[in-house]
C-alpha positions, 0 to 999 in steps of 0.5 A: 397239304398246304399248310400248317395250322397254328391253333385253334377256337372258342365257343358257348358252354353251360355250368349250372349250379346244383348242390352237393358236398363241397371242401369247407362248407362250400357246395359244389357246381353240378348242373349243366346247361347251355349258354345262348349266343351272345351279341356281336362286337366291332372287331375280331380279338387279336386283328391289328388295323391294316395300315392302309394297303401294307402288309401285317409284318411278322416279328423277329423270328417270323412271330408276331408279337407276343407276352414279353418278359415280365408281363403279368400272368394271363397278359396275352392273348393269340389262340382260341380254343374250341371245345366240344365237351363240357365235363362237371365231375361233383367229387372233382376229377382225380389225376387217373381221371385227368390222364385218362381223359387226355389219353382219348384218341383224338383229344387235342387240349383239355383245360380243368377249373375249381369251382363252388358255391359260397357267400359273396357280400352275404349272397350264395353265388357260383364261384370258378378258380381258373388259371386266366393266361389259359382259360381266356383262351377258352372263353367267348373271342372278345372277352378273351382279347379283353387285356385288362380284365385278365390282367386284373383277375391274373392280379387277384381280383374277381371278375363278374359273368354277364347275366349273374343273377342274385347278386347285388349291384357291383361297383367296379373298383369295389371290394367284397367279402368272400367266405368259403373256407376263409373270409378273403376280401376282393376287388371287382374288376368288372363284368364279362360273357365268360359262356358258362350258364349258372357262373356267377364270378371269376377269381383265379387258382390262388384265391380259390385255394384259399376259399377251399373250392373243389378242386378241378370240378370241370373239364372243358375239352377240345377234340374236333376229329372225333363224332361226338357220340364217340367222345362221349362214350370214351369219356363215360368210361373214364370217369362212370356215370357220376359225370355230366357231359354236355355237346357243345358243337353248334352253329350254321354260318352267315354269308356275308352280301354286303357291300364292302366300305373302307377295309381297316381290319380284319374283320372288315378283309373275311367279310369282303374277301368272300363277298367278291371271290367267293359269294357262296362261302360265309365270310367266317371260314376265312376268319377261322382259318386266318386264326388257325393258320396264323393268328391272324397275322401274329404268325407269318411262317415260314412253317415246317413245311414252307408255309408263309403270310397270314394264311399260310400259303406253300410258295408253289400254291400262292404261285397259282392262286395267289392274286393282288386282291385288293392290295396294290397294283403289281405282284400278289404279296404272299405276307399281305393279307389284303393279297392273302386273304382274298387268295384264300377265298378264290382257292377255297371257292374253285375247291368246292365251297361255290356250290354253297352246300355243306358237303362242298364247304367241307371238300374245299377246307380238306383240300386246302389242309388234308386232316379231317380234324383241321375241317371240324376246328375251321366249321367249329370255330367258324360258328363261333364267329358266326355267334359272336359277329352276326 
């Protein structure tokens, strides 16, 4: 095994509103259905511009930067989350149930949300209450790198899901009255993609106790080494039929044939990478196994097992395969990612990723991190990059 995987990703889930008893007149969420994939943005979340050819150094300790001291709640950001099920349970999920769900063989994070429909500014609208320093993790990559929305609902204010309908023109820096259980007054901090169909707004835990909607009502969950068949089945006995379950694993992944220019971020490093070392394999494996390994650079190692740099090479491994790519003339630098990056591309391609199937796609990932689990995170959230930066 040659390295040591660091976190893990997001992708597209579907809420949709229905109707049922909820706390203080407030009717609760129960429908589900799919969010479609979403235009694609300038650049990955959590990727610094490369100065030039120098290496992306880690911080004190080998860590990357991170929250410090005294940052507001949801401040930072450095690990996607994919989930593979969305879980809505109309009466809310009690704590046996909860238990139960993270007791699944093969359930690796689970996040819960409160949620409602209520009256905004006079409007019924779908309302969550999440807790933003771990929810933003689970959202679509470039609204979870958005610092200021996650500062501003970590602060209280509500943050709108793009496509709301129903609801009327929102200015930002606004206020409007919200009545569940109590009338509370809060400010619009904005718009986002959040990924869930059928939710209008975001506010955080605190201001949705106060509302009174139902608390844990969802559950996102992330278990990539197990068939969806058999997480749905483990799921159905822990919380009955009552439950709606919904399959979120998709995505076929681009090959990126372009040219590549000037290379000023990581985005810029998988596309280019994989163009000229292995054309075969889209450029997204890179970028979902330089997130895992490293965050993209936030992470250098060592790790537990000796691992270094930005895609967690073993020094014996980068002694092999490691090449200067398009880094500076001379030695291959194992904390540069434009020597890593590239290395990891010419590794992943000799392993079996040239012959541009799927099964060799999958030899190649397991080679290069020997757990069937870390093969089902890589493809998942390669198709969350897939979606997200066509």
């Amino acid at each position: 095994m040659r390295s040591v995987p660091r976190g893990v990703g997001g992708r597209s889930r579907g809420l949709a509103r229905g109707a049922g008893a909820a706390a203080a007149g407030a009717v609760l969420i129960v429908g589900l259905t799919s969010a479609s994939a979403a235009p694609g943005h300038p650049g990955l979340p959590g990727t610094p511009v490369l100065p030039g050819v120098r290496a992306v150094l880690p911080g004190p300790g080998g860590q990357g930067a991170g929250a410090q001291p005294g940052t507001p709640a949801g401040a930072s950001f450095s690990r996607i989350i994919i989930p593979d099920l969305l879980i809505v349970q109309p009466s809310g999920l009690t704590a046996a149930q909860m238990a139960g769900l993270r007791g699944i063989g093969g359930v690796r994070s689970m996040i819960t949300f409160d949620g409602a429909q209520i009256s905004v500014a006079g409007r019924q609208a779908s309302v969550i209450g999440v807790d933003p320093a771990r929810f933003r993790s689970w959202v679509p990559l470039a609204t979870g790198a958005d610092q200021r929305l996650w500062t501003a609902l970590a602060a209280g204010q509500f943050v709108e899901s793009s496509g709301a309908a129903g609801l009327p023109a929102l200015r930002r820096g606004a206020s409007y009255q919200f009545t569940g259980a109590a009338a509370v007054r809060l400010g619009y901090a904005g718009p986002a993609r959040i990924g869930i169909a059928g939710v209008d707004l975001l506010v955080n835990q605190s201001v949705s106790a106060k509302l009174g909607l139902v608390r844990q009502v969802a559950a996102l969950i992330s278990a990539p080494g197990t068939s969806i068949a058999t997480l749905t089945a483990q799921v159905r006995r822990v919380l009955g039929a009552g439950a709606r379950v919904v399959d979120l694993r998709d995505g076929s992944l681009p090959v990126f044939t372009a040219k590549p220019g000037q290379i000023g971020n990581y985005l810029q490093l998988f596309q280019a990478s994989a163009a000229r070392y292995c054309p075969a394999m889209s450029w997204t494996v890179l970028a979902a196994i330089g997130q895992i390994e490293s965050a993209d650079g936030q992470n250098m190692g060592p790790s537990s097992a000796g691992a270094l740099g930005p895609m967690q090479f073993l020094p014996s491994t980068w002694a092999e395969w490691g090449i200067d790519g398009f880094g500076p003339a001379g030695p291959p630098d194992i904390m540069n990612p434009m020597d890593a990056v590239p290395s990891a591309a010419r590794l992943l391609c000799a392993d079996g990723a040239a012959s541009g199937t799927q099964a060799g796609l999958r030899t190649a990932i397991f080679a290069y991190n020997h757990a069937d689990w870390y093969v089902s995170e890589v493809l998942a959230l390669a198709a969350r990059y897939a979606a997200e930066y066509p």
